[in-house]
C-alpha positions in Angstrom: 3.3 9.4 -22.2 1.0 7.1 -20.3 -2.6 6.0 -21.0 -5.1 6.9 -19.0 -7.5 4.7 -18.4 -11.5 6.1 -17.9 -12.8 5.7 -14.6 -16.3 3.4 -14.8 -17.6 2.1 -12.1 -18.9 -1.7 -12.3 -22.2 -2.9 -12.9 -23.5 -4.3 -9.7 -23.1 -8.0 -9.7 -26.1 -10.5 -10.3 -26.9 -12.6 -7.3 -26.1 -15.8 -8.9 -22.6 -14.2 -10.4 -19.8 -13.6 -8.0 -17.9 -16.5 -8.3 -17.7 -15.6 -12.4 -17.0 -12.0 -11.5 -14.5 -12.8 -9.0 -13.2 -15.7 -11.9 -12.5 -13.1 -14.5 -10.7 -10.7 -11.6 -7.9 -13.8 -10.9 -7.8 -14.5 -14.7 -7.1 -10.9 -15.3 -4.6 -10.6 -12.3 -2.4 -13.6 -13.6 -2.9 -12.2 -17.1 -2.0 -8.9 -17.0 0.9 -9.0 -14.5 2.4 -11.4 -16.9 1.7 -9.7 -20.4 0.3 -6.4 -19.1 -2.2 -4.7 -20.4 -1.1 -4.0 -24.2 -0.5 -7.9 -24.4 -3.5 -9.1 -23.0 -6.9 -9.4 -25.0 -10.3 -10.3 -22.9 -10.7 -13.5 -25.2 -8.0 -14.8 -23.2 -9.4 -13.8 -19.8 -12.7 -15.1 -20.4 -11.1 -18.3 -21.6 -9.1 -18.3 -18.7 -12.1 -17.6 -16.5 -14.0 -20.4 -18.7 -16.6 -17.6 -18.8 -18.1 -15.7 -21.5 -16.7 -12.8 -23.0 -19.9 -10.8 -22.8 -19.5 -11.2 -18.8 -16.4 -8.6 -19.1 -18.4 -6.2 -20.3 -21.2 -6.9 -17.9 -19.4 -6.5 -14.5 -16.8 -4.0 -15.8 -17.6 -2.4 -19.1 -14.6 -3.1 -20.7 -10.9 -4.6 -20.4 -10.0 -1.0 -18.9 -12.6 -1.5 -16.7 -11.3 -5.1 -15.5 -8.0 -3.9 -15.3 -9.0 -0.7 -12.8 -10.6 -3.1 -10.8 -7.9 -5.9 -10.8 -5.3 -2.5 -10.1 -7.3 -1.2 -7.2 -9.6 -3.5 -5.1 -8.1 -5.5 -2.5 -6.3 -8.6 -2.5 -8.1 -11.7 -1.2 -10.6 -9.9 0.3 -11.5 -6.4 2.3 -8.8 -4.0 3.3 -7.5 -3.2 6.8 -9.6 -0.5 8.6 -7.5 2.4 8.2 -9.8 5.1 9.7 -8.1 5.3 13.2 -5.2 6.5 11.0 -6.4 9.6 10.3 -8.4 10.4 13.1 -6.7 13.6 15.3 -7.2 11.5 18.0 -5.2 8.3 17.0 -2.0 7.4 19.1 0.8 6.7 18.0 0.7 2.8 18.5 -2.7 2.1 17.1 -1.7 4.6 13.8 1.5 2.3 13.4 -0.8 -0.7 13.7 -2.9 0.6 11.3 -0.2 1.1 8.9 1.6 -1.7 9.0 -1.3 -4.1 8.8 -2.2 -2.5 5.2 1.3 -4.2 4.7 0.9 -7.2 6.1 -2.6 -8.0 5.6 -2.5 -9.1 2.2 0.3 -11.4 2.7 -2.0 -14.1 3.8 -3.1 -14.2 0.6 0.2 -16.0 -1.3 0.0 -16.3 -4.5 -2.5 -13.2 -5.1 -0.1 -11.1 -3.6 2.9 -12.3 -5.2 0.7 -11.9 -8.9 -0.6 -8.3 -7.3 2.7 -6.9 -6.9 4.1 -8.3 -10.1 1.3 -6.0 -11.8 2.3 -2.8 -10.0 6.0 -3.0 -11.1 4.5 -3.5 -14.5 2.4 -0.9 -14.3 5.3 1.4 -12.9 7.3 0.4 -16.6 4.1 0.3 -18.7 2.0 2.7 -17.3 -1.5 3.3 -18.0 -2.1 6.6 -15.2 -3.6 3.5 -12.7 0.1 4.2 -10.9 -0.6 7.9 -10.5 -4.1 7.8 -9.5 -2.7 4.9 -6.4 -0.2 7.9 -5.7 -2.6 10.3 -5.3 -5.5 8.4 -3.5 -4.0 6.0 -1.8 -0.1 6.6 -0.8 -0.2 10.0 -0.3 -2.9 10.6 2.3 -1.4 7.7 4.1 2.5 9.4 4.1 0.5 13.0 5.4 -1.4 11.0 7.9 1.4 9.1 9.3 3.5 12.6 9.1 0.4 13.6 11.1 0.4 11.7 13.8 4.5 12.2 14.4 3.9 15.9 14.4 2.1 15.6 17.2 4.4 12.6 18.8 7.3 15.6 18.7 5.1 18.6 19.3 5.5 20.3 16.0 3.0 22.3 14.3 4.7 21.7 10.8 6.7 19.0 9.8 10.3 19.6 9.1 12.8 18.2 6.8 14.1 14.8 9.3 10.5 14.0 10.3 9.5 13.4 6.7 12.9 11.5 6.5 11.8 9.7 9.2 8.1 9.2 8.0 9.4 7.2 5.0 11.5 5.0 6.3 9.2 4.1 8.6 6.6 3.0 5.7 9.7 1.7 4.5 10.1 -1.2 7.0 6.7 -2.0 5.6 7.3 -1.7 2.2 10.2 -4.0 2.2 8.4 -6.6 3.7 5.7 -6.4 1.0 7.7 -5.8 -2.3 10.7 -7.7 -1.1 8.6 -10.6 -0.1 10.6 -13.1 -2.8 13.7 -12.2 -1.1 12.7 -12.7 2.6 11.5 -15.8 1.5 14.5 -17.0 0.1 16.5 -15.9 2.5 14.3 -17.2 6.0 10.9 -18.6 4.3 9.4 -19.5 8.2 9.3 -15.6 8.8 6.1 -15.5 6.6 5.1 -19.2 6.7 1.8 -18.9 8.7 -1.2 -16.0 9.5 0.4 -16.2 13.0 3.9 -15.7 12.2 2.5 -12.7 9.9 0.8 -10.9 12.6 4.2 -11.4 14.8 5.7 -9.2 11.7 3.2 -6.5 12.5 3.4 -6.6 16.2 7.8 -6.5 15.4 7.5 -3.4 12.4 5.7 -1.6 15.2 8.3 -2.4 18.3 11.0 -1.2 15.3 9.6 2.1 14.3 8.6 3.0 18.0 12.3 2.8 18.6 13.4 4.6 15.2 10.9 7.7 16.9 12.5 6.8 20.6 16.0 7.3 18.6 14.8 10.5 16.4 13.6 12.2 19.8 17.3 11.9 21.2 18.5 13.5 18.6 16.1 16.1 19.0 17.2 17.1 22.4 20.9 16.5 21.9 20.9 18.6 19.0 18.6 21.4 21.2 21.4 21.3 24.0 24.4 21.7 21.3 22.3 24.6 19.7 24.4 28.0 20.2 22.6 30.3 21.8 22.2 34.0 20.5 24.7 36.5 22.8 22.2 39.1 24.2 21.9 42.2 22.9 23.9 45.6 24.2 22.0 48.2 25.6 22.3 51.0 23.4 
């Protein structure tokens, strides 16, 4: 059974202490995705930091408090504006745009990211309820608003069965790229090497789901012509 962490919000920052704020969040982020959060005590942090222990509790109450923040706020700086996402009015390429920079976004940040999705698959085997509450807050209204805007692509009023098949694996092309970023490295490291070769990812995910919906429409309409129709009905 997991630990849930309590949800308290940070102290506002001092004026004259960001940089030992944001020193304690990259000491925490190497810490805890290599011993998680068990492992991990806030004398090392703050040694880490080379800030005082005292600042832990300052800017985030406690450790649990650190580690919520470390869990949740973006890496290397603000997230992608995902509001055209769920607005009725959103098309279909500017939602995929949307969601695939949320992807690719924070892989201009190296290492960060690398250390940032260490600490999720931790999490996922050591779980303090930070996994759950991401689930719930975060992936799940963006899966019902990319479901959203594909009900509308195909005219439906309810999604069935193959557009939420097809809703995840398109998320899927970008979750590959993000948590199998080791492995596309390895395998052709000049894919990711620049923020310009990043942003031709996005601009590719987006040409590759656009034809996974292209392909899903055919179906549609092939399987709508190979439908048997009802006989009519006898007069009686």
């Amino acid at each position: 059974m997991s630990a849930v962490l309590p949800d308290r919000p940070p102290r506002a920052p001092r004026s004259d202490g960001e940089q030992s704020r944001s020193r304690l969040m990259q000491a925490g982020l190497r810490l805890f995705a290599a011993q998680g959060f068990a492992k991990t005590s806030t004398r090392e942090i703050a040694e880490a930091a080379n800030a005082n222990i005292a600042a832990i509790s300052y800017y985030f109450g406690d450790k649990a408090g650190l580690y919520r923040a470390v869990f949740l706020e973006p890496v290397g700086g603000p997230r992608p504006d995902m509001s055209p996402l769920f607005a009725p009015s959103c098309s279909l390429a500017e939602g995929l745009r949307c969601l695939f920079a949320s992807f690719t976004e924070p892989l201009k940040h190296g290492e960060s990211v690398r250390l940032c999705m260490k600490l999720h698959f931790r999490e996922m085997l050591e779980p303090t309820g930070l996994w759950e509450e991401e689930i719930a807050n975060g992936i799940k209204p963006m899966h019902a608003a990319l479901v959203a805007l594909l009900c509308r692509r195909f005219g439906l009023k309810r999604a069935d069965d193959e557009l939420y098949r097809l809703a995840v694996s398109i998320a899927g092309l970008g979750v590959h790229l993000f948590v199998g970023r080791d492995v596309i490295e390895a395998l052709a490291p000049q894919l990711s090497a620049t923020p310009e070769r990043i942003d031709l990812w996005a601009d590719r995910l987006l040409m590759y789901a656009e034809a996974m919906i292209d392909a899903e429409h055919k179906r549609r309409k092939k399987a709508a012509k190979t439908r048997p129709t009802r006989p009519p009905r006898k007069a009686s």
